[in-house]
C-alpha positions as CSV (number, residue, x, y, z in Angstrom):
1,X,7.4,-77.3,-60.2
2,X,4.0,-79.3,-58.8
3,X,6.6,-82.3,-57.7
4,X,8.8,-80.1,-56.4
5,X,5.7,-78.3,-54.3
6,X,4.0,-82.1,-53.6
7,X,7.5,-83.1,-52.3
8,X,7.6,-80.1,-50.2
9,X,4.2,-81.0,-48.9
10,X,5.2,-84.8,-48.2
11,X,8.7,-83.4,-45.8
12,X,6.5,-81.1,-44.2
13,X,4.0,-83.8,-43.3
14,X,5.9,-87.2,-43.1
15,X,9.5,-86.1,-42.7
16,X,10.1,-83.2,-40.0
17,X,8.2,-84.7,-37.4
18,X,10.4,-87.8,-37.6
19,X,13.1,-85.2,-37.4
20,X,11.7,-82.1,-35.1
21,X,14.3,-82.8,-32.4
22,X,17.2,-82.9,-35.1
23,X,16.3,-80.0,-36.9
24,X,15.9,-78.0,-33.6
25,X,19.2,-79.1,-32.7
26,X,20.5,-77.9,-35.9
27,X,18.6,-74.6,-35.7
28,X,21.7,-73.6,-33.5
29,X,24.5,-76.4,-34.4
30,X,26.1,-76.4,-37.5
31,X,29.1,-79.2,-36.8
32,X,29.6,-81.4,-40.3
33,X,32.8,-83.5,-39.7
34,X,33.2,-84.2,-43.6
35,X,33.2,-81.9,-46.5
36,X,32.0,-83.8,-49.4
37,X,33.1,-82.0,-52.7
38,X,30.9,-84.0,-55.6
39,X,29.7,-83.8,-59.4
40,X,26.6,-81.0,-59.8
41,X,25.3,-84.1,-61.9
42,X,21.4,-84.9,-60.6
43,X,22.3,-88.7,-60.4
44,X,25.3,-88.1,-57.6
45,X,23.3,-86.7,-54.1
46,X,26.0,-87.1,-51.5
47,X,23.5,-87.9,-48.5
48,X,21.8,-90.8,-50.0
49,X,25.0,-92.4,-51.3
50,X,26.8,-92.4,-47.6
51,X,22.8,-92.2,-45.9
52,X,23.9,-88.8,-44.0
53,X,21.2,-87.0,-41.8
54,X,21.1,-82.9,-42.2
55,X,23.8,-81.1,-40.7
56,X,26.8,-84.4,-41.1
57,X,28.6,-83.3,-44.8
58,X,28.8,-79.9,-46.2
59,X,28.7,-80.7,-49.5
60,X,30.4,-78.4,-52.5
61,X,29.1,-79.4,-55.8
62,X,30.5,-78.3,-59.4
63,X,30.5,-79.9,-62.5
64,X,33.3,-83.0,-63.1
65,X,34.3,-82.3,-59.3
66,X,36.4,-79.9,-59.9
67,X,38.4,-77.8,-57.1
68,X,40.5,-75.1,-59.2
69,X,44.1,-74.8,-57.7
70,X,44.6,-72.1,-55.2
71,X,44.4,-68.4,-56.5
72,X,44.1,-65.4,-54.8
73,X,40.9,-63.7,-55.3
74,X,36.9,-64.1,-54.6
75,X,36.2,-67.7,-55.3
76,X,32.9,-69.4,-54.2
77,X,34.8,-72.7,-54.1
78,X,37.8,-71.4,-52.3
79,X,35.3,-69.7,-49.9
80,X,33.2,-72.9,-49.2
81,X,37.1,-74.9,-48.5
82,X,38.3,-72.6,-46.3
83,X,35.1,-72.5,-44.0
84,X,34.8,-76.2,-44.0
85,X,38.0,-76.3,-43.2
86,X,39.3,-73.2,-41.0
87,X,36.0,-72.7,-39.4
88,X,34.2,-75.4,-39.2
89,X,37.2,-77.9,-38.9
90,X,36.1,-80.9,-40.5
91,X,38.2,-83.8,-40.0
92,X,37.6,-85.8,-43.3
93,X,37.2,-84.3,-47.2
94,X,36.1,-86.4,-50.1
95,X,36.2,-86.1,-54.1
96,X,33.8,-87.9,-55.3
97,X,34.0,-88.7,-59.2
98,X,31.1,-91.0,-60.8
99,X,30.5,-93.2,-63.7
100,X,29.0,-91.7,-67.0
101,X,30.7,-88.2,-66.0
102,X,29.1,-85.4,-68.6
103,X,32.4,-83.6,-67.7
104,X,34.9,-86.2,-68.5
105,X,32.8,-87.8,-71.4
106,X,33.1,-84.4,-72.9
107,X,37.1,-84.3,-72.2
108,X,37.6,-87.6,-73.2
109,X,35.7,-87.5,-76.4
110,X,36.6,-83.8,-77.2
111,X,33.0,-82.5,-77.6
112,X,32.9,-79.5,-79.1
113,X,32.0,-77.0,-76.7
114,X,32.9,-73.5,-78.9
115,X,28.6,-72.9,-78.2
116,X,29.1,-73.3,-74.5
117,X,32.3,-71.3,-73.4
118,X,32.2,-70.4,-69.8
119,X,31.8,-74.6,-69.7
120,X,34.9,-75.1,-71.5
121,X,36.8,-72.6,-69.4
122,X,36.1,-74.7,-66.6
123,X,37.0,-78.0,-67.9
124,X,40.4,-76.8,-68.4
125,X,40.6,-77.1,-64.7
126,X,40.8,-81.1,-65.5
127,X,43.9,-80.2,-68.2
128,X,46.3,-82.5,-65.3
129,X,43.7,-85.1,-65.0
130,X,43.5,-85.5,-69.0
131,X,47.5,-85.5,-69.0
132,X,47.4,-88.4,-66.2
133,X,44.6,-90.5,-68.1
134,X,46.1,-90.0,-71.5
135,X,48.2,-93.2,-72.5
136,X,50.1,-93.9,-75.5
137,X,46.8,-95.0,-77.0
138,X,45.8,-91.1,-77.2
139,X,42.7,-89.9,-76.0
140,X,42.2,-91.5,-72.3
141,X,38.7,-93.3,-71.6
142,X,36.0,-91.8,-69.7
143,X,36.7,-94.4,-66.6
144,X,40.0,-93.7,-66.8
145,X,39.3,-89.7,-66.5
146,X,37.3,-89.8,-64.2
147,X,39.7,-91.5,-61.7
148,X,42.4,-89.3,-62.9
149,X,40.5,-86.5,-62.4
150,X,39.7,-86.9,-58.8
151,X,43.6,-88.0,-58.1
152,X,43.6,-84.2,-59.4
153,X,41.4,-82.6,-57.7
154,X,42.4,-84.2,-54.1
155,X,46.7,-82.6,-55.4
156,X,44.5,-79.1,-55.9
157,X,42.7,-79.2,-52.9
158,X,46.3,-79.4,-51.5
159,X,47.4,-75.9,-52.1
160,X,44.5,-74.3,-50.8
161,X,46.2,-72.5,-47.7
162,X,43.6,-74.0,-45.1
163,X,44.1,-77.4,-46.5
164,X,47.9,-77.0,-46.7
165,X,47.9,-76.0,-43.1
166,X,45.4,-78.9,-41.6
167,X,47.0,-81.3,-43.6
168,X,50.3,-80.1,-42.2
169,X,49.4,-80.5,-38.5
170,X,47.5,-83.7,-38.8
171,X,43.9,-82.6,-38.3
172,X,42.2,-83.3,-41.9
173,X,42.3,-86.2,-44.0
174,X,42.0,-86.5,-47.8
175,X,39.8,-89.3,-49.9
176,X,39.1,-89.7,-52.9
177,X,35.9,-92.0,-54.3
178,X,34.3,-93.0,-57.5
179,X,31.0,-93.8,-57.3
180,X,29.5,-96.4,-60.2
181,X,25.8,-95.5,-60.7
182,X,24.9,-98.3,-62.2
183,X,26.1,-101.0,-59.7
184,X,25.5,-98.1,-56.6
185,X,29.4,-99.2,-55.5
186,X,31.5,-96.7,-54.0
187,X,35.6,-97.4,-54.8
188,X,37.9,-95.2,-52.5
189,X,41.4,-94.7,-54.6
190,X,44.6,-95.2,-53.6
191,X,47.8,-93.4,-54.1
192,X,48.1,-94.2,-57.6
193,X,44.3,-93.7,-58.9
194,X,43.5,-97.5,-58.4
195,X,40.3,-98.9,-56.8
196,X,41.2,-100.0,-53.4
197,X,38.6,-101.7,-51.2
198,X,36.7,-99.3,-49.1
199,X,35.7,-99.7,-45.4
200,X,32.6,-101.5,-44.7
């Protein structure tokens, strides 16, 4: 907790009066144009990878990514969706997967997770990305998954009803990314799950 205190201390004193006009603006604005869905993993932080300011992505985070098909019902990721989306109309939503996945390492290499249940519950949200990754070899590999798995996520994301309905009339866009923490690259995929180049 004392870094987390001293780190306090330091944006107190060296980063909000850089920012005081920002974060007075955003005392009453709240206008993100992207919602960035991403990994909980501590290595993946959105807002350094694409250098956003406060109050650009709203940002849903869950463990391998994962956006749970639409089911009626109270849902904290459904909720977050549908107000990025039906109230605060963002234009733009990316999955984000990443390299060395905790998630997908555990799918690929079928961990045992009997001790940790409510965790394999919601891995079987990524039962269509294993199916996808899964050659004739067997079990798919990690990289593999994780592509797989946000192709996935961004066909789950679909049938959400405010998705569905912005995506029908033209007003939100879909992307899906893998981000390599090693090399700090970002590859956007296309239709079939394959690096193609991303926009500079």
């Amino acid at each position: 907790m004392q870094d987390l205190t001293e780190g306090v201390a330091r944006f107190q004193r060296d980063v909000y009066p850089a920012k005081a006009d920002l974060f007075a603006h955003l005392a009453a604005t709240h206008r993100p144009t992207t919602l960035f869905i991403s990994c909980s993993d501590a290595r993946v932080v959105p807002e350094l990878i694409t250098q956003s300011e406060p109050g650009e992505l709203f940002v849903i985070r869950t463990a391998g990514n994962l956006v749970p098909a639409y089911t009626p019902g109270p849902d904290g990721v459904a909720a977050s969706i549908e107000y990025a989306v039906a109230v605060l109309n963002v234009t733009d939503i990316v999955v984000c997967g990443h390299s060395a996945c905790g998630a997908m390492t555990a799918l690929a290499e079928h961990h045992d997770l009997s001790g940790a249940p409510a965790i394999a519950d919601w891995l079987r949200h990524a039962d269509a990305s294993r199916a996808r990754a899964t050659g004739e070899g067997g079990a798919p590999k990690v990289d593999a998954l994780v592509r797989e798995n946000v192709r996935a996520q961004l066909v789950n994301l679909a049938t959400h009803p405010s998705v569905a309905r912005a995506l029908a009339a033209d007003t939100v866009t879909l992307h899906g990314w893998v981000y390599d923490i090693p090399a700090g690259t970002v590859d956007e995929l296309d239709a079939t799950g394959r690096p193609a180049a991303l926009a500079a």
